[in-house]
TIZAMI-104635 format. One line per 3 residues: for each residue x, y, z of N, C-alpha, C. Coordinates in Angstrom, 2 decimals. Each point is the difference from the previous one (the first is absolute). Layout:
<kemis>
X,Y,Z,X,Y,Z,X,Y,Z ~ ...
</kemis>
This chain:
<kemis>
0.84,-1.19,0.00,-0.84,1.19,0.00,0.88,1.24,0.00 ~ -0.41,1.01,-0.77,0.87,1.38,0.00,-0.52,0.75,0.89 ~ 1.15,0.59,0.82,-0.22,0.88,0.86,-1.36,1.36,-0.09
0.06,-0.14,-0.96,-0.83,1.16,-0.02,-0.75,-0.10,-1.07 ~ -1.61,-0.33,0.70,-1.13,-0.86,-0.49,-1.17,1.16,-1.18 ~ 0.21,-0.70,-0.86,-1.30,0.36,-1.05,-0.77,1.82,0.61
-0.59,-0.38,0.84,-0.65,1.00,0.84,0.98,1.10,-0.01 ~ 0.60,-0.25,1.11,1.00,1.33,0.25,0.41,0.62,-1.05 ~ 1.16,-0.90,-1.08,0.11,0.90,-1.10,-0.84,0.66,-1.02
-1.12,-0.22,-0.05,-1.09,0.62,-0.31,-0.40,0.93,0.73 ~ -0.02,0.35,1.49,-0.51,1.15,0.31,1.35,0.88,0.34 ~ 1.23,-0.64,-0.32,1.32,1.20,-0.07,0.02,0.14,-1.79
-0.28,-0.46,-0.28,-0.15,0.41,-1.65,-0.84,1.17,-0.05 ~ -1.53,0.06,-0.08,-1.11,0.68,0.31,0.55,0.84,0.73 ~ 0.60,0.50,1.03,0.70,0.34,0.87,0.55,1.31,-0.76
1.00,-0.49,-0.63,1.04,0.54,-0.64,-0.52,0.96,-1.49 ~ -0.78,-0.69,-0.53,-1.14,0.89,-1.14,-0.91,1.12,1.05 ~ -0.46,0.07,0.99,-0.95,0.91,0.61,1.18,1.39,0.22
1.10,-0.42,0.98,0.91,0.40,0.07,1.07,1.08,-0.99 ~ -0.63,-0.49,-1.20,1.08,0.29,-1.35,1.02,-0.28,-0.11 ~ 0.65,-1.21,0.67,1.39,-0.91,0.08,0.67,-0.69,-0.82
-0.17,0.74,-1.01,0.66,-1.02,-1.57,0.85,-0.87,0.30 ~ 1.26,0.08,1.20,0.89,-0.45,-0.34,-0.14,-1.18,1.26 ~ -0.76,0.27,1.21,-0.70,-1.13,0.73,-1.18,-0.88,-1.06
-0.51,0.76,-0.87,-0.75,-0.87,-1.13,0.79,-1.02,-0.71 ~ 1.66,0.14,-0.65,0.55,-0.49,-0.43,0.39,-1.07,0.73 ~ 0.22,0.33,1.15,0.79,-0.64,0.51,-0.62,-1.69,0.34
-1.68,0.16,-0.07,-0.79,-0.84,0.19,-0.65,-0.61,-1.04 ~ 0.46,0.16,-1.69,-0.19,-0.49,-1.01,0.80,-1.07,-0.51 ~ -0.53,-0.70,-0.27,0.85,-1.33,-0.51,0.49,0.78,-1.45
1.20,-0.74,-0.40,0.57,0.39,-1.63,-1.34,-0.12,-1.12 ~ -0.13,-1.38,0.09,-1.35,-0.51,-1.17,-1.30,0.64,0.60 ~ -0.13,1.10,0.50,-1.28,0.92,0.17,-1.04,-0.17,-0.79
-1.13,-0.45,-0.12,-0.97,0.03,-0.69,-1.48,0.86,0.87 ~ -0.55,1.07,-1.00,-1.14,0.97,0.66,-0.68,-0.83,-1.62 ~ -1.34,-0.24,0.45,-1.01,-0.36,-0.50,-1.31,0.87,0.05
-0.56,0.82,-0.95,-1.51,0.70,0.83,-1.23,-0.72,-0.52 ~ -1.03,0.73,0.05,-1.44,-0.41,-0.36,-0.23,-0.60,-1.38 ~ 1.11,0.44,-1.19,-0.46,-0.36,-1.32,0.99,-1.04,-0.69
0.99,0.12,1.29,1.01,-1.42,-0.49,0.81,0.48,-0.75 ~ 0.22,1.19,0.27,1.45,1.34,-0.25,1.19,-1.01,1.15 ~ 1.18,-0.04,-0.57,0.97,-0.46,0.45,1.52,1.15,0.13
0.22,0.05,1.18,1.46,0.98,0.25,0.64,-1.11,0.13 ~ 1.46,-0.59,-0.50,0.47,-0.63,0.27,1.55,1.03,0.45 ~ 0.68,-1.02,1.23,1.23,0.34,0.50,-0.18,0.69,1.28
0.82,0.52,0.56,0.42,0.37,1.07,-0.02,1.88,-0.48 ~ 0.65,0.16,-0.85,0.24,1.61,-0.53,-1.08,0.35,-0.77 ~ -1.02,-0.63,-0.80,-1.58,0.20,-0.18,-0.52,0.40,1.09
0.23,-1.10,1.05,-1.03,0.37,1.38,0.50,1.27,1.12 ~ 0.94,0.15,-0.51,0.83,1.32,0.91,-0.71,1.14,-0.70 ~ 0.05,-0.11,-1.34,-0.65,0.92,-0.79,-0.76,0.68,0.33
-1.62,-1.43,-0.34,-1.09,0.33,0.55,-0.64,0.70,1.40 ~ 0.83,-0.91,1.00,0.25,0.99,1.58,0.43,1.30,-0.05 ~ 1.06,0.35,-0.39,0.98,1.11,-0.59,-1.30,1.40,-0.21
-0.73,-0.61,-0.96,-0.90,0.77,-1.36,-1.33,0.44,0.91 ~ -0.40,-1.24,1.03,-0.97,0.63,0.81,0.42,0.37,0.95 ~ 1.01,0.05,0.54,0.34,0.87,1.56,0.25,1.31,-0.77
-0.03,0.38,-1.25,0.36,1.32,-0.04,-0.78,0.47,-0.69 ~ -0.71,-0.70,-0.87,-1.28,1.20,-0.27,-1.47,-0.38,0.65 ~ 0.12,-1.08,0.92,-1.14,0.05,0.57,0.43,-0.04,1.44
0.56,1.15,0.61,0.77,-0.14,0.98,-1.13,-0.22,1.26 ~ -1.61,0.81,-0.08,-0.90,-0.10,0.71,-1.03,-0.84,-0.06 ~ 0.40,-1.21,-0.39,-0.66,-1.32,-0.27,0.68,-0.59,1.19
-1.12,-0.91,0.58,-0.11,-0.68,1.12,-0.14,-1.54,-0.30 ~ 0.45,-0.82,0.26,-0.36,-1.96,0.08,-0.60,0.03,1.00 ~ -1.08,0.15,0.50,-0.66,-0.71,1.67,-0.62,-1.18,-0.04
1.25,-0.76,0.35,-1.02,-1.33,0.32,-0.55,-0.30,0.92 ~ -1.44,-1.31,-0.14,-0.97,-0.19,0.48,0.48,-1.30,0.64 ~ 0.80,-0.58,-0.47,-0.01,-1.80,0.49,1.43,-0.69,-0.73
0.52,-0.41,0.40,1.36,-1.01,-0.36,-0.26,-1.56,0.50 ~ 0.44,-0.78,-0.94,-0.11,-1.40,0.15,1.03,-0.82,-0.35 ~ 0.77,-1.00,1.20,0.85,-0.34,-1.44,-0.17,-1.50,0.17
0.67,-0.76,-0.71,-0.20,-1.55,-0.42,1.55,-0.54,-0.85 ~ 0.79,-0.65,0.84,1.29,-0.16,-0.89,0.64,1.05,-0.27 ~ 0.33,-0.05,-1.34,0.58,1.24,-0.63,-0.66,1.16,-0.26
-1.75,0.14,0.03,-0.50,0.76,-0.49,-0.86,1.20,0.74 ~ -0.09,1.10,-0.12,-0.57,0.32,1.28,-1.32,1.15,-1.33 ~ -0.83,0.06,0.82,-1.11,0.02,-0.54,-0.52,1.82,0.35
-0.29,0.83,-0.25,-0.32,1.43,0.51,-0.98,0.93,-0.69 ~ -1.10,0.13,1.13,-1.54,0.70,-0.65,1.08,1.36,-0.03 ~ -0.52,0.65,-0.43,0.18,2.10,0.43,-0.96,0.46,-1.32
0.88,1.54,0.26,-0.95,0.28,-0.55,1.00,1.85,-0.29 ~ 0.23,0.66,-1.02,0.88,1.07,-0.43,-0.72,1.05,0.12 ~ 0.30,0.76,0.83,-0.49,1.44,0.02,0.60,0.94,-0.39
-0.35,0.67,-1.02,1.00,0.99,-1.03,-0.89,0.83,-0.79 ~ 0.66,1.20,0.00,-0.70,0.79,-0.22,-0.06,-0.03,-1.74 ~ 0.63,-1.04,-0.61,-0.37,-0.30,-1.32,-0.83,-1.20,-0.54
-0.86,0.55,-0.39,-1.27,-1.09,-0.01,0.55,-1.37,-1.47 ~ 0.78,0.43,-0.37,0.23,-1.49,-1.01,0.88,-0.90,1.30 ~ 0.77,0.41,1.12,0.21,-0.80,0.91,-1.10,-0.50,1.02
-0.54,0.82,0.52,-0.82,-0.07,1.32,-0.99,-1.38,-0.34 ~ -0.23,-0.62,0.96,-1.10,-0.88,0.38,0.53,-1.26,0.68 ~ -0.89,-1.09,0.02,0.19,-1.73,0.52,0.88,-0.69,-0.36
1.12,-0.80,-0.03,0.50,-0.94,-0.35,0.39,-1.08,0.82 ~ 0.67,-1.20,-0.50,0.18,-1.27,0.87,1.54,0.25,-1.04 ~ 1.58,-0.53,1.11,0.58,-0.27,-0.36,0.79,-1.17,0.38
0.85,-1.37,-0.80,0.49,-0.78,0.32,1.45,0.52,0.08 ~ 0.55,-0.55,0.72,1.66,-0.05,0.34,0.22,-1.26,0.05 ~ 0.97,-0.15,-0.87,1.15,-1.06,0.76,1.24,0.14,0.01
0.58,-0.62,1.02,1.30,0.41,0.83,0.76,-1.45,-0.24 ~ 1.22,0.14,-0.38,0.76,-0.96,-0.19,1.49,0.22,0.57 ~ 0.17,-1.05,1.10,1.35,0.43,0.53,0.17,1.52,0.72
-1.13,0.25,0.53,-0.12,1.86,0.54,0.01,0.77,-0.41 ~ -0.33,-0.29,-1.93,0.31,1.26,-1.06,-1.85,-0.55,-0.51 ~ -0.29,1.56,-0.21,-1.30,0.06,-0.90,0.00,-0.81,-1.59
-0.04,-0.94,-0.13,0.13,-0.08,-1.79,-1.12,0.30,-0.94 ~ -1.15,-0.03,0.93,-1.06,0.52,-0.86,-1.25,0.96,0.48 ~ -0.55,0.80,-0.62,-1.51,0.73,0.59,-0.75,-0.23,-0.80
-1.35,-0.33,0.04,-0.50,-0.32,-1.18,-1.60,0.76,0.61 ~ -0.15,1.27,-0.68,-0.75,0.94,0.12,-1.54,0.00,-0.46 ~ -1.02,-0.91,0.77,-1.54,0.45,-0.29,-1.26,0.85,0.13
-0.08,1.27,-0.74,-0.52,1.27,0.28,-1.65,-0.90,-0.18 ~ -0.97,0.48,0.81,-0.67,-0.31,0.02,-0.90,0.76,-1.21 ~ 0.18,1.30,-0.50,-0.27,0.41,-1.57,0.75,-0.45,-0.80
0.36,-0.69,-0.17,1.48,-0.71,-0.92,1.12,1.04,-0.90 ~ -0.36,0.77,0.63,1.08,1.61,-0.24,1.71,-0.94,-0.26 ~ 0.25,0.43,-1.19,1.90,-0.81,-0.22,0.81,0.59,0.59
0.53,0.25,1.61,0.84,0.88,0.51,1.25,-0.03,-0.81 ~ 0.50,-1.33,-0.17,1.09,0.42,-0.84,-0.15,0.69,-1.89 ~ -0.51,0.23,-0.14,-0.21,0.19,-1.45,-0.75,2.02,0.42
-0.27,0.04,1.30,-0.28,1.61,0.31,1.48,0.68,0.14 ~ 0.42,-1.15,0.94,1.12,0.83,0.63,1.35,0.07,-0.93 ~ -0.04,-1.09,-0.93,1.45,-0.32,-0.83,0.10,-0.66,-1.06
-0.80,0.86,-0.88,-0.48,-0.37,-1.20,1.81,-0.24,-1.27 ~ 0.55,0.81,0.64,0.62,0.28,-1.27,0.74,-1.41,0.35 ~ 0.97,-0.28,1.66,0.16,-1.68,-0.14,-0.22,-1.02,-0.13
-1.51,-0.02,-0.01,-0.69,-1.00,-0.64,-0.34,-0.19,-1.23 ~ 0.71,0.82,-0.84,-0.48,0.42,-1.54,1.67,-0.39,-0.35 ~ 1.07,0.04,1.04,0.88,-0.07,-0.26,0.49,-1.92,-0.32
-0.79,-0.25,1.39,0.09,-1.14,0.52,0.07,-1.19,-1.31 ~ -0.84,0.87,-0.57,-1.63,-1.08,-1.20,1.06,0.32,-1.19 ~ 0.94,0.78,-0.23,0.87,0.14,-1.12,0.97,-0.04,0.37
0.88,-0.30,0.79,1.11,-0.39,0.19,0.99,1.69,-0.04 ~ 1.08,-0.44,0.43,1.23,1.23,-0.06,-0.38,0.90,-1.01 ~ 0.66,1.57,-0.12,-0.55,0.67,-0.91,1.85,-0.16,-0.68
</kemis>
């Protein structure tokens, strides 16, 4: 068992995004990073997902994560909330999965309950990048 269980690194992750802690964010990302959202938009890597964190701690600096409930099971830990921001293509319900591998996040996999594509709002041009390869 790893010292430091599913749970915890999930709420020092979460932690560290409320915070604006990019580099406590990093520090809690696995290399093979995978962010998943509502439409099955894919960030792949570790420097995608720094990105994406990066991109909303600074222009949505007054956006809030409040969660409602954490669950975890194995590797996976399970989390109602819900985004309060004063930009309405962010704001509302979601459910998000985590899993934690070895005490590093390797994945989030993001379900807006309007099926809003957070990644495809927030980081269109790397995901456009993603889908065509190197420029």
């Amino acid at each position: 068992m790893w010292t430091r269980g599913p749970l915890k690194v999930a709420k020092r992750f979460l932690a560290a995004i409320e915070a604006h802690d990019l580099t406590a964010c990093a520090a809690l990302m696995h290399v093979d990073f995978r962010y998943i959202d509502s439409h099955g938009n894919v960030l792949e890597g570790k420097s995608a997902g720094l990105q994406l964190f990066a991109l909303l701690m600074a222009s949505h600096g007054e956006s809030r994560l409040v969660v409602d409930s954490m669950s975890a099971f194995d590797d996976t830990v399970l989390i109602r909330a819900r985004v309060d921001s004063p930009d309405p293509r962010l704001a509302g319900d979601a459910l998000y999965k985590l899993k934690v591998e070895r005490g590093l996040v390797v994945e989030i996999q993001s379900n807006r309950f309007d099926t809003r594509p957070t990644a495809r709002l927030l980081l269109p041009e790397i995901l456009e990048r993603l889908k065509t390869g190197p420029a």
